[in-house]
C-alpha positions as CSV (number, residue, x, y, z in Angstrom):
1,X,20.3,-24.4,-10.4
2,X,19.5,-23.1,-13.3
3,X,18.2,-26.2,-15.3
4,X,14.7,-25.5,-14.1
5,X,14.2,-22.7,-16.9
6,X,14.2,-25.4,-19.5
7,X,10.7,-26.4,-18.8
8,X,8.4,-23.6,-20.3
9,X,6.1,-24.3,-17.4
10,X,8.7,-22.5,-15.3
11,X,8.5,-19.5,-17.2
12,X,4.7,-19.6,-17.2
13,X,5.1,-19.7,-13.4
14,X,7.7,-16.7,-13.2
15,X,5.7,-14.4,-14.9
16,X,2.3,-14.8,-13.2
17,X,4.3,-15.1,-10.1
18,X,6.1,-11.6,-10.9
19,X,2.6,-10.1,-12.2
20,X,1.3,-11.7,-8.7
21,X,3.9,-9.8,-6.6
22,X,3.3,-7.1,-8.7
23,X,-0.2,-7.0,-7.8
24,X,0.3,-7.3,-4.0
25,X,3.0,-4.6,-4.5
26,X,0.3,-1.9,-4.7
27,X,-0.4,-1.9,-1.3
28,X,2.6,-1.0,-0.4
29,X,3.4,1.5,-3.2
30,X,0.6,3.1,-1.9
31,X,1.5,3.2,1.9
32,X,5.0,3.9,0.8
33,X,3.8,6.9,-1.0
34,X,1.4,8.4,1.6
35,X,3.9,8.3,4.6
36,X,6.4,9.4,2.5
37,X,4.2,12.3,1.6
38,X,5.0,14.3,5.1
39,X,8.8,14.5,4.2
40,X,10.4,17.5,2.8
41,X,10.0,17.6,-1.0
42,X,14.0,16.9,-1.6
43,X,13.4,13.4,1.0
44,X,10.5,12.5,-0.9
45,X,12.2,10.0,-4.1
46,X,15.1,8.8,-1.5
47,X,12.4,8.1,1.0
48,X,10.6,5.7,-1.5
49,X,13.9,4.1,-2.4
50,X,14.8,3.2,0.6
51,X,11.4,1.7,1.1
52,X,11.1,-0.7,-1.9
53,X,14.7,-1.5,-1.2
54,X,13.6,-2.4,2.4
55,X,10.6,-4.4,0.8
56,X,12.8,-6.0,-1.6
57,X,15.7,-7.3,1.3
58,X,13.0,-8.2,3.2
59,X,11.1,-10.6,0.7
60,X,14.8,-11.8,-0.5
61,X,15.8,-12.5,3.6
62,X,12.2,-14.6,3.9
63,X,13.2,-16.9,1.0
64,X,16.0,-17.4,2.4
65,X,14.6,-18.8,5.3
66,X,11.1,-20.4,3.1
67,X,10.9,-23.5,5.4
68,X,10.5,-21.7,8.5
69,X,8.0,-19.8,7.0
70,X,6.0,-22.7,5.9
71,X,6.0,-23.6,9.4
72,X,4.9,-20.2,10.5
73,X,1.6,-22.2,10.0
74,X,2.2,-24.2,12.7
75,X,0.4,-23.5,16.1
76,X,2.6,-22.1,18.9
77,X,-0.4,-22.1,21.6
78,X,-4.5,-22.3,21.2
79,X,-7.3,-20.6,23.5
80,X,-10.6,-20.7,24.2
81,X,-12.5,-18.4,23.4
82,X,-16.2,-17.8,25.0
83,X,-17.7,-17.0,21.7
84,X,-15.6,-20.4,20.4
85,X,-16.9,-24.2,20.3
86,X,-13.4,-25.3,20.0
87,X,-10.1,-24.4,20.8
88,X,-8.5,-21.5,18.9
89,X,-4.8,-22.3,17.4
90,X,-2.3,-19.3,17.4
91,X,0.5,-19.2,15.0
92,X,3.3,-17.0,14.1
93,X,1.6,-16.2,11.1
94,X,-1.8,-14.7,12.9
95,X,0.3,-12.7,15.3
96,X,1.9,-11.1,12.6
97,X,-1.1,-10.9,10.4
98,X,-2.9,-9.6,13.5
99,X,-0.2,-6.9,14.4
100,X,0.2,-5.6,10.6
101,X,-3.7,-5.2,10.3
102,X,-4.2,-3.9,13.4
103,X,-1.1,-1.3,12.5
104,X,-2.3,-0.2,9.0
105,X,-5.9,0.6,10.8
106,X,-4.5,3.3,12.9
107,X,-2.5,4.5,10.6
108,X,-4.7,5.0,7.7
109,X,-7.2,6.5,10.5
110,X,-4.4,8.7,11.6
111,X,-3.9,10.2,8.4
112,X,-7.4,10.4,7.6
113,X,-8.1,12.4,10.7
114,X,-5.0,14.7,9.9
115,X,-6.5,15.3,6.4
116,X,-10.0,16.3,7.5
117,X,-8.8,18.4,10.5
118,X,-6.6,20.1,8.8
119,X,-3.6,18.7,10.7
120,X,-1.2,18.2,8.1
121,X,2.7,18.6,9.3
122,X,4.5,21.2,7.5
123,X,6.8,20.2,5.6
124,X,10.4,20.8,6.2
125,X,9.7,22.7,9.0
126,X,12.5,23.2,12.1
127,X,11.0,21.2,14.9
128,X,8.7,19.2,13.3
129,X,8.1,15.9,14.2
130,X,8.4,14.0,11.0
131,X,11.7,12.8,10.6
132,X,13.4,10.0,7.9
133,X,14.0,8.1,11.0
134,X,10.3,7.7,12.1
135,X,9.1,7.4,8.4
136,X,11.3,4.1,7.7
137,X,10.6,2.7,10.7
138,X,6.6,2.9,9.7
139,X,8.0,1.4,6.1
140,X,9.4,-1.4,7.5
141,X,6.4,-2.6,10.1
142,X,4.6,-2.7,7.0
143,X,7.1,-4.2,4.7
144,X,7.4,-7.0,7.0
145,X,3.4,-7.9,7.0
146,X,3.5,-7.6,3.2
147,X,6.7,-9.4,2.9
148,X,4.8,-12.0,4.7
149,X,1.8,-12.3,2.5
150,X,3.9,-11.6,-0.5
151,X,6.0,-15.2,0.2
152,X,3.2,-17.3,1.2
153,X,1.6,-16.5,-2.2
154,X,5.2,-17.1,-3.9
155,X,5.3,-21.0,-1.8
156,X,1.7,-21.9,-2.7
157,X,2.4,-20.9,-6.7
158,X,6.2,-22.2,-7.0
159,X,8.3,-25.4,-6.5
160,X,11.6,-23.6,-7.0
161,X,13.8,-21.0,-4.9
162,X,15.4,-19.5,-7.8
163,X,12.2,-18.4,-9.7
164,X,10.9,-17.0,-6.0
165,X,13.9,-15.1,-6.3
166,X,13.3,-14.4,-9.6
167,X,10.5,-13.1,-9.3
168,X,10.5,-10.9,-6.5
169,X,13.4,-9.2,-7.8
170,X,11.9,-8.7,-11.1
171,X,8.8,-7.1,-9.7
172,X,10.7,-4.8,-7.4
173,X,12.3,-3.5,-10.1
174,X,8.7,-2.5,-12.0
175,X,7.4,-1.3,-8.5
176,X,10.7,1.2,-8.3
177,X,10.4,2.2,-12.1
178,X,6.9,3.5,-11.6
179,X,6.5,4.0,-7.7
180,X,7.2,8.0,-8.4
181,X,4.2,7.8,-10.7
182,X,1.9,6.6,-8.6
183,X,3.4,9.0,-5.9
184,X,2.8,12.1,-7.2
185,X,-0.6,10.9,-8.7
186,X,-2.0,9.8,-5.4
187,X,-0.5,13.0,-3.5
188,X,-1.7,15.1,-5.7
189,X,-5.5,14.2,-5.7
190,X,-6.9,14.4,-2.9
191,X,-10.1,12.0,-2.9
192,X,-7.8,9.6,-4.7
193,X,-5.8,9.8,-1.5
194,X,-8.3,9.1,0.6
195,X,-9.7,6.3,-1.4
196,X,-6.3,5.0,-1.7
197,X,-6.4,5.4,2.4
198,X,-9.9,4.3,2.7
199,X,-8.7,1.1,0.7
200,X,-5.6,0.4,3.3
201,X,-8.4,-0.1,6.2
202,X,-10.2,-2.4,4.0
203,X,-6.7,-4.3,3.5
204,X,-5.7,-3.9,7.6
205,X,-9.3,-5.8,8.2
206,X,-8.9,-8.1,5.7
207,X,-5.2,-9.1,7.8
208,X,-6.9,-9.1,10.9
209,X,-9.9,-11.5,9.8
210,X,-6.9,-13.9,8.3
211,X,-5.0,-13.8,11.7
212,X,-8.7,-15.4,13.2
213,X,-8.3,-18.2,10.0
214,X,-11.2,-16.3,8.3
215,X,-10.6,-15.3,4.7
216,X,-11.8,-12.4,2.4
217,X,-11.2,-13.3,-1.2
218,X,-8.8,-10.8,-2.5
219,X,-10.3,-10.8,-6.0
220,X,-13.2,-9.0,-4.5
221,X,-11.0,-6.3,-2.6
222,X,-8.9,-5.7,-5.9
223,X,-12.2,-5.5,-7.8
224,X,-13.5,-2.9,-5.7
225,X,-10.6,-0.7,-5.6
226,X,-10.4,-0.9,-9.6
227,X,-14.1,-0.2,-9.5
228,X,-13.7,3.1,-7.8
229,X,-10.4,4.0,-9.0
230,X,-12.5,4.0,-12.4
231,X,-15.1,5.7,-11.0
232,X,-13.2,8.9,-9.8
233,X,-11.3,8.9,-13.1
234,X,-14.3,9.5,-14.7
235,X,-14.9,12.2,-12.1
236,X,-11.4,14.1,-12.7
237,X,-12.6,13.6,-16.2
238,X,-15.8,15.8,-15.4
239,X,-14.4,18.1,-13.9
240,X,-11.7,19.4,-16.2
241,X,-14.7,20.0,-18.7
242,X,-16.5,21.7,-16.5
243,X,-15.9,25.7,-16.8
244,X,-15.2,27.5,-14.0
245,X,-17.6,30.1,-12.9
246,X,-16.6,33.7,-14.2
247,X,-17.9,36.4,-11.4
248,X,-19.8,39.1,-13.5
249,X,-18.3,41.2,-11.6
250,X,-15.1,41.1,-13.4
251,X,-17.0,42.7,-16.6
252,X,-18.2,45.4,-15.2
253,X,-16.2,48.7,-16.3
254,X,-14.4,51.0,-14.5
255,X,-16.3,53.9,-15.1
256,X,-20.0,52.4,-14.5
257,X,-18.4,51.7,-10.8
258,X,-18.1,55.5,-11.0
259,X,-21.1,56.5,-12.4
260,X,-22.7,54.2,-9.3
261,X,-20.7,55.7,-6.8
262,X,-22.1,59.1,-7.4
């Protein structure tokens, strides 16, 4: 099994295929980190665990089963659509492309809302409606649409099972090492929250365009997000050297407010 790591084009293909799961990883770093976000503080770390763990089984269960996978490809019915000159071919794969797109839209629009309306849930409050329960549940829809994408990409790039594995593992483990870093970054900056929010829609339409056999080159999505991920950087930047106003009135003394009293 293990004979394949002999060839040093195998270990040229386990690391771009860990820096390409990696990559893909963000997305859901990102979700994980924003629903997680409405849990008490103490919830927050075992809430993210839990997650990439669930990512992590989930990618691990789909190897398992890589044939059927490949054959997710395979049409299980077609239509015709109107707006069609020939027949439409459904798959498993566009369902579940379809679904997880059409998932991460109302939930990023969800949160958005909540954010701008001032909706937020309180936190550790008795009776609210957030619960550990409902949060994994949300973790694993999504896990499963990017578990998805994240094994295609692994079958098109590798020959071998064992550098799949390999791979995924190894990349879980970097996502885990620095998922609370990008947790508390993105929770607490607000515009890069939203970006970060802003940037699942673009992500749930990109899904939803591959369910209909379109395709949106991801090296333009990933460019854009580095783009304005740079861009607000150099915002934060800005701002921390720009003083804060000083009210004049804090200088005036005690007894001039007397003397203009009487």
């Amino acid at each position: 099994m293990f004979d394949v790591f002999s060839n040093p084009d195998v270990w040229l293909s386990l690391l771009t295929l860990t820096f390409m799961e990696v990559v893909l990883g963000i997305d859901n770093i990102v979700f994980i980190s924003i629903v997680v976000s409405r849990l008490p503080k103490d919830q927050q770390g075992k809430g993210r665990t839990i997650g990439l763990i669930l990512a992590l089984v989930f990618r691990i269960i789909l190897l398992m089963f890589i044939s059927s996978i490949v054959n997710a490809n395979q049409p299980l019915f077609t239509v015709e659509p109107f707006w069609m000159d020939e027949p439409f071919a459904v798959s498993w794969r566009d369902i579940i492309l379809f679904g997880g797109g059409m998932f991460l839209l109302a939930k990023s629009t969800t949160e958005i809302h909540n954010k701008l309306e001032g909706e937020e849930e309180e936190h550790g409050v008795a009776g609210g409606t957030t619960t550990m329960g409902k949060i994994l549940v949300q973790i694993i829809l999504v896990d499963i649409v990017f578990s998805f994408d994240s094994i295609l990409t692994a079958v098109g790039m590798v020959d071998h099972l064992i550098v799949m594995v390999i791979a995924v593992i190894l990349s879980m483990g970097i996502m885990l090492a620095f998922a609370k870093v990008i947790s508390d970054f993105v929770n607490n900056h607000p515009t890069v929250k939203m970006l970060a929010l802003s940037f699942l829609i673009l992500i749930g339409v990109m899904l939803i365009v591959e369910a209909f056999h379109g395709e949106i080159p991801k090296g333009y999505i990933y460019f854009a997000m580095f783009f304005s991920l740079l861009v607000e950087f150099l915002n934060m930047k800005l701002r921390k050297k720009v003083e804060p106003v000083q009210l004049r009135q804090s200088e005036i003394k005690t007894e001039d407010i007397t003397a203009q009293g009487r």
